[in-house]
N, C-alpha and C positions, 0 to 999 in steps of 0.2 A: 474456450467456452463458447463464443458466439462466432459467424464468419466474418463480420466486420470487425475491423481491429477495435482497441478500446480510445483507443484518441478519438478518431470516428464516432463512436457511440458516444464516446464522452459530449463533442460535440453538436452529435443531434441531440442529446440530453438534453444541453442547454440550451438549443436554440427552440427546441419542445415549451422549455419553460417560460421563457422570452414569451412564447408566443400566451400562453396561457397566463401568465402578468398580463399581458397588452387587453387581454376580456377580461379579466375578473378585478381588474386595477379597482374599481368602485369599492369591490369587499374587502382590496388588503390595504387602503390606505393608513399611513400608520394614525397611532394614534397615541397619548400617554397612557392610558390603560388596557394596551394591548399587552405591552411588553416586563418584561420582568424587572420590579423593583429596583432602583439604582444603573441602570444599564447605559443612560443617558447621562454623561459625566463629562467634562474636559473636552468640551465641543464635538462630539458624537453624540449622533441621532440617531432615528431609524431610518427617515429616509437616504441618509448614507448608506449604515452599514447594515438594512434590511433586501438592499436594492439585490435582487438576486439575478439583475443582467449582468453585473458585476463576477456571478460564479454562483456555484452551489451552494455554498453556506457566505452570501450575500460576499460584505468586504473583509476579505482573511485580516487584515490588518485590525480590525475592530475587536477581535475578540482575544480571550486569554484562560488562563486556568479555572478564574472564577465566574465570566458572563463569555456564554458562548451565542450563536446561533440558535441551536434550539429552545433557548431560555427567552432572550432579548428577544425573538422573531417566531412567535408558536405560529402566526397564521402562514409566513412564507416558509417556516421549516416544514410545515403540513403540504402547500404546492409543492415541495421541492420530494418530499417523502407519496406523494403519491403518482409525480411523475415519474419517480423512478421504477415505482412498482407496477407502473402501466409499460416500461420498457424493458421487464428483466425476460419477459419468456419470449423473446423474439428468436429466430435463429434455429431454432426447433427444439427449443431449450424446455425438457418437460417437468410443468411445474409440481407436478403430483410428487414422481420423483427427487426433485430436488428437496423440496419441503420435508419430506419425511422422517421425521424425530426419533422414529426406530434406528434411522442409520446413524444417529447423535444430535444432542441437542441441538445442533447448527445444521440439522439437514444433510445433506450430498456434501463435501467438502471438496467437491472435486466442480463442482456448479458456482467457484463465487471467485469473483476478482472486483475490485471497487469500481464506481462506488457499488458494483451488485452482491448484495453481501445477503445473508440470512435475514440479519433483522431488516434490509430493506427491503428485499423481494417476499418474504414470509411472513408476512406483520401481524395475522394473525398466531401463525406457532408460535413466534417468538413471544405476542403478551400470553400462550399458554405458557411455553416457559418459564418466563418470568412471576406468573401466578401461580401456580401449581403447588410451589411449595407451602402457598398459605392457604388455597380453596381450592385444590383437587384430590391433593394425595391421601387427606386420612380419611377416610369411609370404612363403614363394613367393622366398627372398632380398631383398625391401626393406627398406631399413633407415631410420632415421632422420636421420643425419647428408646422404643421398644427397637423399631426399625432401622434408624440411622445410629446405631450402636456400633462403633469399628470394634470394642471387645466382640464381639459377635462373629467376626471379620472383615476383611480388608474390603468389603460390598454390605455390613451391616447384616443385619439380620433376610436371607436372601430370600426368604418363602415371603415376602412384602411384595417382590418384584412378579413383572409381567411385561409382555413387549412394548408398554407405552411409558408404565410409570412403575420408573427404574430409579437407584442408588443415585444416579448422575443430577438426574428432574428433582428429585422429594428430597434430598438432601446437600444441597450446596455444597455448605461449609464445609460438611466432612467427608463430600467427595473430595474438595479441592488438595486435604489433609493427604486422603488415601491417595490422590493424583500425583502429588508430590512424592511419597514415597516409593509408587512404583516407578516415576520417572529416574528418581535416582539411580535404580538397578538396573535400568532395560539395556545397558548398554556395555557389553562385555566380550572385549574379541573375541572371535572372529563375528561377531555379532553386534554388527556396526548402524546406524542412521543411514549409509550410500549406497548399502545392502537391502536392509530391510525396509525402507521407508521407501523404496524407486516407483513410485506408478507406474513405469512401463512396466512392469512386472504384472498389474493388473492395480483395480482400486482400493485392494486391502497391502499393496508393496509384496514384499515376497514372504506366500502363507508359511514358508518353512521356519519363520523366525516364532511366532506366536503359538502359545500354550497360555492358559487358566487367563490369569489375569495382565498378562503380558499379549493385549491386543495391540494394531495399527492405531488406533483410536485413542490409549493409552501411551503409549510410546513415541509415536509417529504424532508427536506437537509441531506448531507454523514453526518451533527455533530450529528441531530437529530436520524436518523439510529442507529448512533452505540451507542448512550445512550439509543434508547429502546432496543438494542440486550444487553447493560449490566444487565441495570438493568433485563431483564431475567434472564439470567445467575445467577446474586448475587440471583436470588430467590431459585437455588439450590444449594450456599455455603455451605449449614449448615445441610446435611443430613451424614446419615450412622458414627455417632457419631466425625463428625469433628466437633468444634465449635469456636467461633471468640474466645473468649478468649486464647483459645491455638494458635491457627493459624495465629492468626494476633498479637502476642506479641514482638515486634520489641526490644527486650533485647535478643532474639534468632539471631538474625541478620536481618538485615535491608528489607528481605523479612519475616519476620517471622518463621514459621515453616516451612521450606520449603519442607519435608514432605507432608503436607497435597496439596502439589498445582499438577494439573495436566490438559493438556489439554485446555479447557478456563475457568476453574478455577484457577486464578491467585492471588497473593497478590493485586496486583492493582484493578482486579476487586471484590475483595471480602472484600477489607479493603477498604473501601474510607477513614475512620478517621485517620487511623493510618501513610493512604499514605498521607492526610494532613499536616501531624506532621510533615513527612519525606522531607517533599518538603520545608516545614516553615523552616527548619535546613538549608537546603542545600543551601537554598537563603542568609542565613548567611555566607557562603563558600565563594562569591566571591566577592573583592574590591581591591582597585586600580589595578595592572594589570593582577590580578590570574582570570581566565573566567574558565569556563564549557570547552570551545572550548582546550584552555591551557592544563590544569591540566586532566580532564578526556580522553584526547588520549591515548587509550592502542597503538597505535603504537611505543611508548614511552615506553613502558613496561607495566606486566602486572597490575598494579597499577596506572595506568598513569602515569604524571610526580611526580616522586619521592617529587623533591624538594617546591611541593606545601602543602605538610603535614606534621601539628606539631600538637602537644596537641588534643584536642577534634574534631580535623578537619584532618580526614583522607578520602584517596581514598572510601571506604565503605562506610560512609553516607555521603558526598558531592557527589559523585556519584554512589546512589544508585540503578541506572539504568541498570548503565553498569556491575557493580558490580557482578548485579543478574542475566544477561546476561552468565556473564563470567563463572558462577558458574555453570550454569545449563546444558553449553557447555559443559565444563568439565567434569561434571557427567555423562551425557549423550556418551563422549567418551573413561570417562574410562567400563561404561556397554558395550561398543560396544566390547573395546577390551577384557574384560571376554567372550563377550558370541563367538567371532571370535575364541577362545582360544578351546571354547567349540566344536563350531561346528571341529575345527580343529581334535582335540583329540576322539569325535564320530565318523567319519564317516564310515560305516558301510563297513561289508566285502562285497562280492557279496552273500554270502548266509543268512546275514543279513539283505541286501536290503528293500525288502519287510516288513519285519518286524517295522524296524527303521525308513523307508520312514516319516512317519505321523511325527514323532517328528524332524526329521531334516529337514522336510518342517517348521514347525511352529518358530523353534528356527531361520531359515531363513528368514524368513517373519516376525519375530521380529528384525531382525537385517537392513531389510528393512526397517520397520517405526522408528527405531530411527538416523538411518543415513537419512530418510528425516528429525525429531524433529531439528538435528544440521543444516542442512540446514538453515533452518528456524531461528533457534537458531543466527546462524553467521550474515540473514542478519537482524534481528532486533540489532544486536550490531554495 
């Protein structure tokens, strides 16, 4: 989407924000009638968990199903929402285009990766979206009950619609009905999600799939997406002499070989049978009051809670997730600090300069891409 990678942009993101706390500090100081009822409980505050040098939605650890960020922190969710929207159209990223609600509620689907999303780069379409089904759609005498009628058909009553305010916008509910039951049927061999959903094929995936009501837009969901982008990928697991047997043999450790994996070649996506197995285990892991939630916090150490594992139920396969997470962080920081060791102990005289240039660019530029890998790495954990 943009020519800066997203760790990149992630982090001028936040150093954007950093800076814009640092001037406006006087307006966000907290205060108790900034923030949302009850939020301040069991030694959490705002200037902890509002502090958004800490990250985008201030301290992750602060919030939970019922007091989030945007609730607890309206004035820094607002800095952190408008600097995002001051960063989505860089890169030649055109906003007309993306915004455009004729090509679905969500604009260009093909213009968004986090955090640069619809509702944060589009803020105003998205509160038209969001209102529309209460104070835009019935004028002119149509109403609701008449229009969004699925007896009428699987789009309602259709002479309602026009290119802006559609089945989708005026009626939620019973789009979400009708979305479901065409999702059920889209998919019928030889008429697959790895076929028809492929973007390279262009931005509607491949036109030969789609008739009436059997759009890209309909069909082509984020779940349907990323199972035809897997099963791509599994279609190159098994070249330049890797094979499942070796790589996917989980008596090696609960990601298999973890050797063979790199990139988006992963255990998960190149094993599905074996990650079956892994998960059948792990489901055995929790009852009466040990959870996922409990027992796998590395906050807790780095094995989670200790006191959750005996006999054949350890942190490793009941939480084979994080596990592999933890592992691959690791490895990954101790190559950083070899090769930080290296560039330390090369760096060239001045009349080696020239010489050495080419290789302590390269060992640089390796040390680049794997200080983004942990990036990455930390926030899948």
């Amino acid at each position: 989407r943009y020519f800066l990678e997203p760790a990149m942009l992630c982090l001028l993101l936040e150093l954007c924000v950093a800076a814009s706390l640092s001037v406006a500090a006087p307006v966000l100081a907290p205060s108790a009638d900034a923030a949302g009822a009850g939020c301040w409980t069991g030694g959490l505050n705002a200037a902890l968990c509002c502090d958004v040098r800490r990250g985008l939605r201030g301290e992750e650890r602060c919030w939970d199903e019922n007091f989030n960020f945007q609730k607890c922190c309206p004035e820094e969710a607002e800095l952190i929402a408008n600097e995002i929207e001051k960063s989505c159209w860089v890169g030649g990223v055109d906003q007309a285009a993306c915004c455009d609600i004729r090509q679905g509620l969500r604009g260009n689907p093909l213009c968004w990766s986090e955090p640069f999303t619809f509702d944060a780069c589009c803020r105003a379409e998205a509160a038209f979206v969001r209102s529309a089904p209460e104070s835009s759609c019935w004028t002119s005498g149509l109403t609701a009950p008449a229009c969004c009628d699925l007896r009428q058909g699987i789009l309602g009553y259709e002479r309602c619609w026009d290119d802006v305010f559609s089945f989708e916008l005026c009626c939620p509910a019973e789009a979400a009905v009708a979305a479901k039951s065409i999702q059920d049927t889209c998919w019928v061999d030889p008429v697959l999600p790895e076929t028809c959903c492929d973007t390279r094929k262009g931005p509607q995936g491949d036109l030969q799939c789609w008739q009436g009501i059997y759009t890209f837009g309909a069909c082509c969901t984020p779940q349907a997406i990323r199972a035809a982008e897997v099963a791509a990928i599994r279609e190159t697991c098994w070249v330049g002499g890797f094979t499942a047997a070796a790589c996917c043999d989980i008596r090696k450790s609960s990601q298999g070989d973890a050797l063979c994996w790199d990139g988006p070649h992963t255990f998960e996506t190149c094993c599905p049978k074996e990650l079956k197995l892994l998960n059948a285990f792990a489901e055995n892991c929790w009852h009466g009051v040990m959870s996922p939630e409990l027992c796998c916090d590395q906050r807790k150490g780095l094995r989670g809670d200790d006191e959750c594992w005996s006999g054949i139920y350890q942190f490793e396969n009941c939480c084979f997730k994080e596990a592999a997470a933890a592992a691959q962080a690791k490895g990954s920081i101790k190559h950083l600090a070899v090769l930080s060791e290296q560039i330390r102990f090369s760096e060239p005289g001045p009349e080696e300069a020239a010489v050495a240039e080419p290789k302590a660019s390269g060992t640089i530029e390796e040390l680049k891409a794997l200080s983004q890998n942990i990036q990455w790495s930390s926030d899948s954990m």
